[in-house]
N, C-alpha and C positions, 0 to 999 in steps of 0.2 A: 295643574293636575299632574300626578305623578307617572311613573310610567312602568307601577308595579304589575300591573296585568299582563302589558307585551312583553316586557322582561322575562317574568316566570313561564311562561306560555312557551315561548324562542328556546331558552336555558332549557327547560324540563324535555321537550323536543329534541335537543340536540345531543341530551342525555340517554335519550331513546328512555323515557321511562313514561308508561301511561302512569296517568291522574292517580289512579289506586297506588301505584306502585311509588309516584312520591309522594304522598296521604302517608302510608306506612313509614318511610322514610325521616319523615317530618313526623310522626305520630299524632295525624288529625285527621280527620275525617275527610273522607275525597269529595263530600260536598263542599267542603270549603276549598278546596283548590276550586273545584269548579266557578266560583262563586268570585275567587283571587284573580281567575285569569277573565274575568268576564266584566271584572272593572265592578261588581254588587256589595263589594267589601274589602277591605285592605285587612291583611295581618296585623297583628300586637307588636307592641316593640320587641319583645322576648322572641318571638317566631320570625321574624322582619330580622334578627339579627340570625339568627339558625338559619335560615336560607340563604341570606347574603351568603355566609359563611360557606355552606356547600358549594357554591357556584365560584367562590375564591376573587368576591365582589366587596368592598368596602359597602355600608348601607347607603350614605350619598350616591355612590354607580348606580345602585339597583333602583333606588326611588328615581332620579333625577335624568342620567343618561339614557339613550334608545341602546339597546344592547341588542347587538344584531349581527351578521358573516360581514360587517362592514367595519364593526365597533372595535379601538383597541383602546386597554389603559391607559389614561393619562397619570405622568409622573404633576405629585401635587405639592408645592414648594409648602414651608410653614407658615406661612403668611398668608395662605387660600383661608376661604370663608369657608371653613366645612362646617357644617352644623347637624349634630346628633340628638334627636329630642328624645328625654328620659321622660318616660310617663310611668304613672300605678294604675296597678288595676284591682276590683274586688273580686270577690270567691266565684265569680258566674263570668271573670274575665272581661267586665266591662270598665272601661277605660274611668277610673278618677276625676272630679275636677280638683287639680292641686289649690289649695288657698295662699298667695303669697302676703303676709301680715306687712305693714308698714315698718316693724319689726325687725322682717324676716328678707327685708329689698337689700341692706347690704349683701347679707349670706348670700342669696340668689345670684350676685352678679358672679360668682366664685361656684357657686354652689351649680348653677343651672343645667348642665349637662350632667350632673353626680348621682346616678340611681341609687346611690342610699340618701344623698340630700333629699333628693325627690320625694323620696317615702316617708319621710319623717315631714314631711310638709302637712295643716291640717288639711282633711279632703272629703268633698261632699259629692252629692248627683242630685240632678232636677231634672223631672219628667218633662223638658220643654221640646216641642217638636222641631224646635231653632237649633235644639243642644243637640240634637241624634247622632248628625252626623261630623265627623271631625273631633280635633284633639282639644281641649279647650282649659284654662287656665283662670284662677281669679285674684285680682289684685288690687287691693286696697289704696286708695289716693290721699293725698295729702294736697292742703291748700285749694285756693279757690279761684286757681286758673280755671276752669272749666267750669261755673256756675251756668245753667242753674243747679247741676249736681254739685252735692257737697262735698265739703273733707270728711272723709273716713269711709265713704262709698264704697264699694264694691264691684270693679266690673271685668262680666267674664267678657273675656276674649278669646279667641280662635288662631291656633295656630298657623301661621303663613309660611308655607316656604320657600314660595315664589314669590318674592319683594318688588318684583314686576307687577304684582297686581292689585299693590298699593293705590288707592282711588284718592285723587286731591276732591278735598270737601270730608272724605271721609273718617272716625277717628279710629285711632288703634293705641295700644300701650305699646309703648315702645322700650325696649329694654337695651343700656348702650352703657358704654363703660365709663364716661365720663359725666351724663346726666345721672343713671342708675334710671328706677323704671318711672316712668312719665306717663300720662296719660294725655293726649292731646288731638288733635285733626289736622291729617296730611294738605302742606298746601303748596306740592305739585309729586309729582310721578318720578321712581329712581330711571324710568327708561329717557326721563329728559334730563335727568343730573345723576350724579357721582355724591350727591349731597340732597336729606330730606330734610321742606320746609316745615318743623311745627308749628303750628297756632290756634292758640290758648282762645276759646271762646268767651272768653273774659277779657273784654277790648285794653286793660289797664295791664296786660301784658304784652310786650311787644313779639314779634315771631322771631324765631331762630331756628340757623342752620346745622343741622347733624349730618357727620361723614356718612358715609355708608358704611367706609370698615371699620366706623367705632361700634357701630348698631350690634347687637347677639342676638334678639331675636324682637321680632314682630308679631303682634296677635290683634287681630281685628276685632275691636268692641261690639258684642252682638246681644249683651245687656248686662243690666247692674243692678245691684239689692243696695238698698238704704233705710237704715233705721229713723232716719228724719223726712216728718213728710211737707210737701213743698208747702209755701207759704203763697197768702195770695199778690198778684205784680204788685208791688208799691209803686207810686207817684213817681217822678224821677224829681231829685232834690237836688240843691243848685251844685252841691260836690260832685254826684254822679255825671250830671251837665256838663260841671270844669274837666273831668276825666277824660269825659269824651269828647271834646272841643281839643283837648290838651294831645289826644290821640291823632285828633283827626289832623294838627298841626305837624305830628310828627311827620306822618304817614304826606301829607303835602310837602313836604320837607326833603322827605330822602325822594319823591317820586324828581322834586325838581333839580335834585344834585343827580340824578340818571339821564 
């Protein structure tokens, strides 16, 4: 959770300016402050960087740090994990789901922070009560590590930007500079390593390990559109069998070289 509410609330306070008088300032409505500092809504990115900006806060401080008569800047070397998320919005101000094509995964890894990349991305909305709240993204897969969903699926995901709250078991697209974007299931937590395990629900792939600082961004799978609809279980046939014999040797293998 971020900590756009105390931040504005504290800042705006110490500015001595009531609600209306930064509403004007800001040129929005001082319902919506009220609403900002009350934790009911978060700002746009476009208004989320104009605040920062008055308070003379990078957008990372203002979302992430408790800014408070206690808090001072921290100097941030080049090699920190800052992360800026470029979103679009439509005519009534509602946030985009950007489409990232199979395509369009190299440009993304270059592209991802680029608010003109961003906009030229293709981008939809779906009235799902799952979608409401939060920033959300869609990205197209490739391959059939993750059966029973297919290759060429779709799935949106939710932006995280606390990587702390990465759940093992569960899946997220993960976007990293050396894989590019994957779709897979966490299988453990960054608060017990420096390094996240993926694994491919498709047993005929083995799991593997991603830094943390390769990672750019993380989005929780919270659903997916496919043009292909599922087929019923087949039988399991003597190949599928050898696969998974052939896995479950692996898997007895490394357990007994630890």
């Amino acid at each position: 959770m971020s900590n756009i509410s105390s931040n504005l609330k504290y800042l705006r306070k110490k500015k001595g300016h009531t609600q209306q008088q930064f509403a004007d300032l800001m040129d929005i409505k001082r319902s919506l402050v009220g609403a900002y500092e009350e934790d009911r809504a978060e700002p746009k990115y476009d208004l989320l960087k104009r605040i920062a900006e008055y308070f003379e806060l990078t957008i990372d401080e203002f979302i992430n740090e408790t800014v408070d008569e206690k808090w001072k800047p921290q100097l941030k070397s080049q090699g920190s994990n800052l992360r800026i998320l470029s979103i679009s919005v439509d005519h009534n101000d509602n946030e985009n789901i950007e489409m990232v094509p199979v395509k369009a995964s190299a440009g993304y890894l270059n592209g991802f922070s680029d608010p003109e990349y961003i906009k030229d991305l293709p981008k939809f909305q779906l009235p799902l009560p799952t979608l409401k709240q939060g920033t959300f993204r869609a990205f197209e897969i490739v391959g059939d590590s993750m059966l029973p969903i297919q290759p060429g699926s779709v799935i949106i995901g939710e932006y995280m930007d606390n990587w702390n709250d990465v759940k093992t078991g569960e899946t997220y697209v993960i976007v990293s500079k050396n894989e590019g974007v994957v779709y897979k299931r966490a299988g453990n937590r960054f608060k017990e390593n420096k390094e996240l395990k993926l694994v491919s629900d498709n047993k005929v792939y083995d799991p593997y390990l991603v830094a943390a600082e390769d990672i750019l961004e993380i989005w929780k799978a919270k659903a997916y559109i496919s043009s292909t609809l599922p087929d019923p279980t087949p039988e399991p046939t003597i190949e599928t069998l050898s696969n998974m014999m052939s896995q479950m040797q692996k898997s007895l293998s490394q357990m007994n070289k630890n």
